[in-house]
N, C-alpha and C positions, 0 to 999 in steps of 0.2 A: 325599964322595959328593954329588954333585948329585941333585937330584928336578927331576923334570922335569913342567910344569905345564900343563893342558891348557888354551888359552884356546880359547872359542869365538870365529868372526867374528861380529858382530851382522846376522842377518837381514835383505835390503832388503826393506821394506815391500813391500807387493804394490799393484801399480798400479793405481787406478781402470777399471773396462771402459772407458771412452771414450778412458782412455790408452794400453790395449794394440793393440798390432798386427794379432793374428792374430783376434778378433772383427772389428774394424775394417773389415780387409780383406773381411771373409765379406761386410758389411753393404754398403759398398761396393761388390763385384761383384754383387749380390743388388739393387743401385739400379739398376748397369747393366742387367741382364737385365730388369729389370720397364721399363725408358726401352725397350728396343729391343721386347720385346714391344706396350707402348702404342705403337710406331710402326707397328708392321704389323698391328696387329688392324683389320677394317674396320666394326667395330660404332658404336663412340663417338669422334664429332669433338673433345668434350672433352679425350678421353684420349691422342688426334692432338695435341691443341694443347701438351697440358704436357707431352708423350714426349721433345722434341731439353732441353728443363729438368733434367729428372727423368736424363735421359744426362749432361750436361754439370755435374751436382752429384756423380752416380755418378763419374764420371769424377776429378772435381777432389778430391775424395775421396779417393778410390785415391792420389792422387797424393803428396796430403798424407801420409796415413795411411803410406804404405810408406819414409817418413823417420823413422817412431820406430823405437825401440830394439826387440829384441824382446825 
């Protein structure tokens, strides 16, 4: 008679927020929309001038971010 022996897998750790994906991405599109908002609002030149920044971080972002694992 065999018995038969239950082994667990050992759990992968759970990944830092800044290494997950699906935060990531939220944060990332959420860069975007506030870059294209500061570009059309006609209130504050400030907020003109860091808008194509604030898009092209959102962007670079996104881009990086949607090559980890999920």
């Amino acid at each position: 008679m065999t018995h038969l022996i239950e082994t667990r897998t050992p759990a992968r750790p759970k990944r830092p927020f800044f290494l997950r994906r699906g935060p990531m991405e939220t944060i990332a599109t959420v860069l975007i929309g506030l870059g294209f908002i500061m570009l059309f609002q006609p209130f504050l030149l400030l907020l003109y001038t860091y808008s194509l920044v604030t898009l092209l971080a959102g962007t670079v972002m996104f881009i990086i971010v949607s090559k980890f694992p999920e």
